[in-house]
TORPA-4810 file (N, C-alpha, C, O; in nm, 3 decimals):
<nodes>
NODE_1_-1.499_0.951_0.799_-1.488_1.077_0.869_-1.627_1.137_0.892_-1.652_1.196_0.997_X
NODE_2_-1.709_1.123_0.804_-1.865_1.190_0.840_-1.901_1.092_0.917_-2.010_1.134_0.957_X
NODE_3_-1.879_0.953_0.982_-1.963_0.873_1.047_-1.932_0.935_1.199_-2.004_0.966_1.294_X
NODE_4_-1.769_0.935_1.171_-1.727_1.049_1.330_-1.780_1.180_1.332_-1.820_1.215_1.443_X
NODE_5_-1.791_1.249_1.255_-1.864_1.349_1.321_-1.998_1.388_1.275_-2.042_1.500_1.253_X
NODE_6_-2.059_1.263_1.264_-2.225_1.252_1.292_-2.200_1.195_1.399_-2.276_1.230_1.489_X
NODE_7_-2.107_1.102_1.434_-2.142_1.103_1.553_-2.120_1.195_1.692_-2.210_1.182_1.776_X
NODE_8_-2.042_1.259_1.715_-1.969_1.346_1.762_-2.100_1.462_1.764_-2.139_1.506_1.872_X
NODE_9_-2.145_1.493_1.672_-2.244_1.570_1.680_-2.371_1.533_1.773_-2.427_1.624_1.833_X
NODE_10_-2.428_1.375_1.788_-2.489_1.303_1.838_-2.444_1.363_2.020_-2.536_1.394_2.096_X
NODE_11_-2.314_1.371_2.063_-2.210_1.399_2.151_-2.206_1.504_2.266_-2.170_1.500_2.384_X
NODE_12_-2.259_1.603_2.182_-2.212_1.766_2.188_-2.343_1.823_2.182_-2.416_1.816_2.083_X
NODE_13_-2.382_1.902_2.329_-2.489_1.971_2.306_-2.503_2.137_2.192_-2.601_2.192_2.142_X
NODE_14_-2.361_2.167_2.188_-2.327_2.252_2.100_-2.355_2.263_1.952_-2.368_2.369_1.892_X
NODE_15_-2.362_2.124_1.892_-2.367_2.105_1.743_-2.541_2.208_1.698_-2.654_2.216_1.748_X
NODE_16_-2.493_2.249_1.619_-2.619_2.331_1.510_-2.719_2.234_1.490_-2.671_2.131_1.444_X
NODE_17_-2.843_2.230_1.510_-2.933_2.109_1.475_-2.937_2.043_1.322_-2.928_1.928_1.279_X
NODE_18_-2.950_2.135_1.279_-2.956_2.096_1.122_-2.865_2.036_1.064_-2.895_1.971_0.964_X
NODE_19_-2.716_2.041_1.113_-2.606_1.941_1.083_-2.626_1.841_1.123_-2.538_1.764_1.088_X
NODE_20_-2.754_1.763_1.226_-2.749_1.625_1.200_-2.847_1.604_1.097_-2.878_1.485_1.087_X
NODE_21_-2.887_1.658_1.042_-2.937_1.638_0.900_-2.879_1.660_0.765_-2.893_1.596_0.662_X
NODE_22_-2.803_1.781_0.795_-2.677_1.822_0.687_-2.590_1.676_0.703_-2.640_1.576_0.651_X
NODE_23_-2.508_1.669_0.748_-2.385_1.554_0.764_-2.476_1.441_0.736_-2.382_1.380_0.685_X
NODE_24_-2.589_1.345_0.723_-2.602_1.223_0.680_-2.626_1.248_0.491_-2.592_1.171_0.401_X
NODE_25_-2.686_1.362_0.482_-2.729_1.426_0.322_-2.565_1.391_0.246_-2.541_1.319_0.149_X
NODE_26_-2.436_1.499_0.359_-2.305_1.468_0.240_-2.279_1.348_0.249_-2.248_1.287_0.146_X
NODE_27_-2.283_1.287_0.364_-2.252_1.130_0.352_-2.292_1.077_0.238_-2.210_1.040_0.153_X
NODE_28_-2.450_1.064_0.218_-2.472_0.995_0.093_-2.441_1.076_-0.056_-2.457_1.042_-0.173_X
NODE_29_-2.405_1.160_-0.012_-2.369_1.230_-0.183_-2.225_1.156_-0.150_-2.205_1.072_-0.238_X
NODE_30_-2.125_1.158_-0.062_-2.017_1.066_-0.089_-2.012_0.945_-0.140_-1.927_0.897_-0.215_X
NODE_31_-2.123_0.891_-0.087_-2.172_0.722_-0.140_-2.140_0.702_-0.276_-2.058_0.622_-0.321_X
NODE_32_-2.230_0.803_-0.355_-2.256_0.809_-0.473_-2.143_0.839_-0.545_-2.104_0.771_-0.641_X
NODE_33_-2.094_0.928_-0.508_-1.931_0.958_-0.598_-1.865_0.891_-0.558_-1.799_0.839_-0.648_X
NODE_34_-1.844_0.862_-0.480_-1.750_0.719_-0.460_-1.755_0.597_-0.549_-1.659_0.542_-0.602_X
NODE_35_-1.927_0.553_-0.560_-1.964_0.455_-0.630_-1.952_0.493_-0.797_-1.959_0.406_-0.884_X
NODE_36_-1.936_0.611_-0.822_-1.947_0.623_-0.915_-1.762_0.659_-1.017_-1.732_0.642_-1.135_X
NODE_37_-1.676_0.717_-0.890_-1.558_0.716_-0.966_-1.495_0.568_-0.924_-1.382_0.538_-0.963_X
NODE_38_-1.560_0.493_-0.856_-1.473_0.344_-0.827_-1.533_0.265_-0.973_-1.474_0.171_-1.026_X
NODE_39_-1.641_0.314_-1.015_-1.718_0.234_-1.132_-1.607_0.300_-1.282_-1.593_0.242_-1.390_X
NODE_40_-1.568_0.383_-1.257_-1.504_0.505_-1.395_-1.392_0.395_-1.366_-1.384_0.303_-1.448_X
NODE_41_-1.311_0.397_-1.263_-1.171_0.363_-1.276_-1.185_0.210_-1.322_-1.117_0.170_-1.417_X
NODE_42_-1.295_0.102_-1.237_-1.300_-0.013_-1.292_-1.312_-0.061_-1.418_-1.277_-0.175_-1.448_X
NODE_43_-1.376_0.041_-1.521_-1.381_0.076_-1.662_-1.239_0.103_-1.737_-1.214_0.081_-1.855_X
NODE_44_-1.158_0.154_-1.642_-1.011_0.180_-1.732_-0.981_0.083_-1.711_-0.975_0.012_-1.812_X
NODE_45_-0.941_0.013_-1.575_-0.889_-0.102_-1.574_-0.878_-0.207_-1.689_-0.780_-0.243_-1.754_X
NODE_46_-1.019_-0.249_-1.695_-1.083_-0.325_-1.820_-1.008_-0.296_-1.886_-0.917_-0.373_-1.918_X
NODE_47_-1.021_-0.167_-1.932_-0.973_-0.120_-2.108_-0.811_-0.190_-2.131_-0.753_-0.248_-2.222_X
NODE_48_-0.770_-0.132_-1.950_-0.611_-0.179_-2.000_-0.577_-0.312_-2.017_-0.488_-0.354_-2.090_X
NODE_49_-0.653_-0.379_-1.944_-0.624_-0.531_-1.930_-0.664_-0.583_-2.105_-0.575_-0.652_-2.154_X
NODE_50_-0.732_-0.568_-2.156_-0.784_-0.581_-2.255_-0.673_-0.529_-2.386_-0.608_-0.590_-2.471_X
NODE_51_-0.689_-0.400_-2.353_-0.523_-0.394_-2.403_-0.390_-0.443_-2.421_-0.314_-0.431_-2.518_X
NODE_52_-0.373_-0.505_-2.299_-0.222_-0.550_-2.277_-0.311_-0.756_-2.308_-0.267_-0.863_-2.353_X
NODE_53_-0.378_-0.732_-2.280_-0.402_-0.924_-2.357_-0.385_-0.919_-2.553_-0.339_-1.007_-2.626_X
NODE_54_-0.437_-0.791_-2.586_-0.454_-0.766_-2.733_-0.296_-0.783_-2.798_-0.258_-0.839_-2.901_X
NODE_55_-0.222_-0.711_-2.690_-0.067_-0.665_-2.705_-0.036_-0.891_-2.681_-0.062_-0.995_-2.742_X
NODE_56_0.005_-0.862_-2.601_0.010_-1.018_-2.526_-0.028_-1.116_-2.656_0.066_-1.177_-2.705_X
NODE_57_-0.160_-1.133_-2.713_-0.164_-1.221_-2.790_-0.109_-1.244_-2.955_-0.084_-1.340_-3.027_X
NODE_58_-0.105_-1.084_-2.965_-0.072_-1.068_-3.132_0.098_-1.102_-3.069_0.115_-1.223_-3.053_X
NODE_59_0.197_-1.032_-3.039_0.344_-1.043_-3.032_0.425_-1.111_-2.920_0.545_-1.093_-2.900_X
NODE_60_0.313_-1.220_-2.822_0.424_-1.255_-2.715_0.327_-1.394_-2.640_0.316_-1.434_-2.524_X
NODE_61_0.268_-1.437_-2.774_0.202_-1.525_-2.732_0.277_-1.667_-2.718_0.256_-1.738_-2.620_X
NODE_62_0.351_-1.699_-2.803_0.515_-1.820_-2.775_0.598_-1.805_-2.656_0.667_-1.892_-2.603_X
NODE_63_0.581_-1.670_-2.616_0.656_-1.625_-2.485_0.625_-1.659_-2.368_0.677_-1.747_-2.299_X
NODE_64_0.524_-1.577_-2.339_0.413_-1.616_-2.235_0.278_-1.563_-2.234_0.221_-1.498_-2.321_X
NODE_65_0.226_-1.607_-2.099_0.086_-1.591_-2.126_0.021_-1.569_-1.942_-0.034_-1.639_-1.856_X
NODE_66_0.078_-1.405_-1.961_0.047_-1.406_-1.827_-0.079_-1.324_-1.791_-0.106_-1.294_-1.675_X
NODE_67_-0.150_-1.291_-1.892_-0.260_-1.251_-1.856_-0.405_-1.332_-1.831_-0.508_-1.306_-1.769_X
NODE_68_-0.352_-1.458_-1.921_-0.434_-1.578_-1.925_-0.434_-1.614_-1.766_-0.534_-1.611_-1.694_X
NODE_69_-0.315_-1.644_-1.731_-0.289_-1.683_-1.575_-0.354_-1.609_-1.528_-0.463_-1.657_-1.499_X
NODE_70_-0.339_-1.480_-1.497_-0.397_-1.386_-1.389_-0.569_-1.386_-1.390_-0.639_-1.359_-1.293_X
NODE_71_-0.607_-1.415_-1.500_-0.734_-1.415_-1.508_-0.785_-1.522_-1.427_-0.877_-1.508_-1.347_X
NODE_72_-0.690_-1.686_-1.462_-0.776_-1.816_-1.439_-0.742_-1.811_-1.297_-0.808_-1.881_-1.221_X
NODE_73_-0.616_-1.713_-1.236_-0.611_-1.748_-1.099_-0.725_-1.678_-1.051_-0.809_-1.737_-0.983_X
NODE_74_-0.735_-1.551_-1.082_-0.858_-1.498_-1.039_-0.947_-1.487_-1.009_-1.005_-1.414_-0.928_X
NODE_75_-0.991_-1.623_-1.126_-1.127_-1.711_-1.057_-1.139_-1.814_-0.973_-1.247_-1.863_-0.939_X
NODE_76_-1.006_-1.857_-0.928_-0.982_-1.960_-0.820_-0.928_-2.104_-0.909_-0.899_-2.217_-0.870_X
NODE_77_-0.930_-2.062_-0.998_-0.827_-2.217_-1.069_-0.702_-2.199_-1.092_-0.645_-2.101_-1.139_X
NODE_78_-0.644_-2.337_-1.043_-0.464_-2.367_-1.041_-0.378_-2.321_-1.178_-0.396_-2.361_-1.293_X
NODE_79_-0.308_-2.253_-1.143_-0.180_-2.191_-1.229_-0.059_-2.262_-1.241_0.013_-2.256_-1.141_X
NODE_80_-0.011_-2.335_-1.345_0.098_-2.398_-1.324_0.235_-2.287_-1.354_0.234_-2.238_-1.466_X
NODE_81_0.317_-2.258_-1.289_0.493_-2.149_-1.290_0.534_-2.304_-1.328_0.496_-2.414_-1.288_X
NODE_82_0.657_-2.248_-1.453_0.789_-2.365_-1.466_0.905_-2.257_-1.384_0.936_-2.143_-1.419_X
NODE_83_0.952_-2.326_-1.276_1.064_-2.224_-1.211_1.209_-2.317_-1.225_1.245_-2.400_-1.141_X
NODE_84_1.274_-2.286_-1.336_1.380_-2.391_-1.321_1.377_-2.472_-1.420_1.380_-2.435_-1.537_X
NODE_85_1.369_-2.599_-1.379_1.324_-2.762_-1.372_1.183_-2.759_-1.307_1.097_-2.826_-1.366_X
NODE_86_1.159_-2.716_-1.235_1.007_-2.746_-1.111_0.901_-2.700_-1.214_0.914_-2.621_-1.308_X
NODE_87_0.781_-2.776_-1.167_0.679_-2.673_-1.202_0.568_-2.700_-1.067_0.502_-2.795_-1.024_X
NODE_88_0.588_-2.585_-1.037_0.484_-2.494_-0.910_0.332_-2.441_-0.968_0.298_-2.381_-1.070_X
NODE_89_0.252_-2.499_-0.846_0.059_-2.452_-0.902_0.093_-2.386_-0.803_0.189_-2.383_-0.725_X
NODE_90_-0.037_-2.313_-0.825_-0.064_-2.200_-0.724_-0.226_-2.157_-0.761_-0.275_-2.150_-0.874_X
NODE_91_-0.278_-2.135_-0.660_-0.446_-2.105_-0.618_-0.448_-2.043_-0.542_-0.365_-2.028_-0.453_X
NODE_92_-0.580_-1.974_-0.568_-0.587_-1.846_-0.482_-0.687_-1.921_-0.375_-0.787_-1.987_-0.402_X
NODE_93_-0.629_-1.890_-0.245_-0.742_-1.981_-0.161_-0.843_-1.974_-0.102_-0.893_-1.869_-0.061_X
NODE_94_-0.897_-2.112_-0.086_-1.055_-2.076_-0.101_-1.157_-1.991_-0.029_-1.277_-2.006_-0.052_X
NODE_95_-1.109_-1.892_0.067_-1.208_-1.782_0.088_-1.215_-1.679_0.028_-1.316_-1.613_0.007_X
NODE_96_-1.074_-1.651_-0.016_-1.060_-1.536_-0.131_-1.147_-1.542_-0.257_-1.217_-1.451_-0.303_X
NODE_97_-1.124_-1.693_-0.317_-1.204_-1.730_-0.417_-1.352_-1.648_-0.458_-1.382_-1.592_-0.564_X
NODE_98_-1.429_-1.661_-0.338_-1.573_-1.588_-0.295_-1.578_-1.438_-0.304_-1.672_-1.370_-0.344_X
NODE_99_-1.475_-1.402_-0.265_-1.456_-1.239_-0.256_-1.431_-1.170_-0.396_-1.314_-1.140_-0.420_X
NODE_100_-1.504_-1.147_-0.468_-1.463_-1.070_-0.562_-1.450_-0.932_-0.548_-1.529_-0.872_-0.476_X
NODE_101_-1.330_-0.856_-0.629_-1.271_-0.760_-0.578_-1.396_-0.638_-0.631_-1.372_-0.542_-0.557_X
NODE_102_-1.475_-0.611_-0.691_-1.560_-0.552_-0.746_-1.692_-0.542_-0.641_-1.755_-0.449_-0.589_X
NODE_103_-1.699_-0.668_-0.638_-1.840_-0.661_-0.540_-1.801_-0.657_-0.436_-1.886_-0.581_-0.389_X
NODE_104_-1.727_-0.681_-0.345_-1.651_-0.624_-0.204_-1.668_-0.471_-0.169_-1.704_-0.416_-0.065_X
NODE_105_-1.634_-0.424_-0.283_-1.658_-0.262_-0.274_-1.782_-0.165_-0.306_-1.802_-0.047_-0.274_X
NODE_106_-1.870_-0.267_-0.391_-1.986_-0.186_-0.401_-2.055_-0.226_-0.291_-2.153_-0.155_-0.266_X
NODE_107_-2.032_-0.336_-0.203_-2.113_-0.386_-0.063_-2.033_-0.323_0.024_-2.071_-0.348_0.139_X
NODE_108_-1.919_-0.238_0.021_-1.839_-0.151_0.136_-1.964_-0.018_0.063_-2.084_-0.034_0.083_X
NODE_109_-1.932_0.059_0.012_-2.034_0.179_-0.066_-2.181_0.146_0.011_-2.230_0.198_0.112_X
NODE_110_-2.238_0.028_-0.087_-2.384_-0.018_0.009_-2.370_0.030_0.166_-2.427_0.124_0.221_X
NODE_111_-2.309_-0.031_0.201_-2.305_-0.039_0.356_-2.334_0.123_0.433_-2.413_0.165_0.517_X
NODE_112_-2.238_0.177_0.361_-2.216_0.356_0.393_-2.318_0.371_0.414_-2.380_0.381_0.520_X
NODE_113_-2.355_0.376_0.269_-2.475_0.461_0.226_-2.586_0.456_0.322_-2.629_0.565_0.361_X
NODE_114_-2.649_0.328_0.374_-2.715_0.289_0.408_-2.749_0.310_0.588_-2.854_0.305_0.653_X
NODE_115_-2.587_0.337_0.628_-2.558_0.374_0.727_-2.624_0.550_0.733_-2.698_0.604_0.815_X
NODE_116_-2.569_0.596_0.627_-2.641_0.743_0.631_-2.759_0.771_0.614_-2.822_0.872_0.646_X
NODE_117_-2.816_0.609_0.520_-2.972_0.687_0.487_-3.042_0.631_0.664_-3.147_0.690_0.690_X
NODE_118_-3.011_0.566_0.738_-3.024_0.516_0.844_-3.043_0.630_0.954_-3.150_0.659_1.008_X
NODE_119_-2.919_0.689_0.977_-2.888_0.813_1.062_-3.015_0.933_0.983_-3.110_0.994_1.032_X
NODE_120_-2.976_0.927_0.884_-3.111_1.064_0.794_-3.243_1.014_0.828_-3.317_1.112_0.818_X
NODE_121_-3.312_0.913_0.864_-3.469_0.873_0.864_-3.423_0.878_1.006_-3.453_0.990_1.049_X
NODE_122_-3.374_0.819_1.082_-3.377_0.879_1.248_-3.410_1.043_1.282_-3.484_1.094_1.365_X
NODE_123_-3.325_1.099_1.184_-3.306_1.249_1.199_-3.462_1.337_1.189_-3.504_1.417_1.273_X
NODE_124_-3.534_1.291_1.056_-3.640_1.310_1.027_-3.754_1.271_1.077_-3.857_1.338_1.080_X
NODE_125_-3.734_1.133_1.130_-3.828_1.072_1.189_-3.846_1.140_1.372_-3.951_1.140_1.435_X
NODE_126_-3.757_1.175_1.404_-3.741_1.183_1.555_-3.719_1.356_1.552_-3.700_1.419_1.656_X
</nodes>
């Protein structure tokens, strides 16, 4: 939404001058809190996963073991399911493999940011 109306401002002979300097400034304070409550929540995550493997291994480890799975699929190695009689692999495939869900998003954040500090040194510079 600030990229539209930095740009929009770019647009409009009407816009206040200083809002194209204001609007790239909140942009990157968004960057930052963004990067910084996506980093908080990735921290709970952890905790829980960590949790529920702790749970998982002390009382339901004869049972199953599905956190083990989720992990090894995660990294792109084959999972064997018994469904039935059958037993079904499954892999996560191979472009996904590359994509990790963590760094996907701090290179979406990067990107922003960078976009604003971009638009802000135009602003200043020109």
């Amino acid at each position: 939404m600030i990229l539209a109306v930095t740009g929009f401002s770019y647009q409009s002979e009407n816009v206040y001058p200083l809002s194209k300097i204001i609007l790239p400034v909140i942009g990157i304070l968004i960057c930052v809190l963004w990067y910084v409550s996506e980093k908080r929540e990735i921290e709970k995550a952890v905790l829980w996963i960590y949790t529920a493997k702790e749970i998982e291994v002390m009382y339901f480890q004869s049972i199953f073991d599905i956190l083990n799975r989720g992990a090894k699929f995660s990294k792109g190695e084959p999972v064997e399911f018994q469904i039935g009689k059958a037993i079904v692999e499954r892999q996560l495939k191979w472009p996904f493999r590359k994509f990790r869900g963590q760094a996907t998003l701090i290179a979406i954040i990067l990107l922003f940011f960078l976009m604003q500090v971009y638009i802000l040194a135009i602003e200043i510079i020109l």
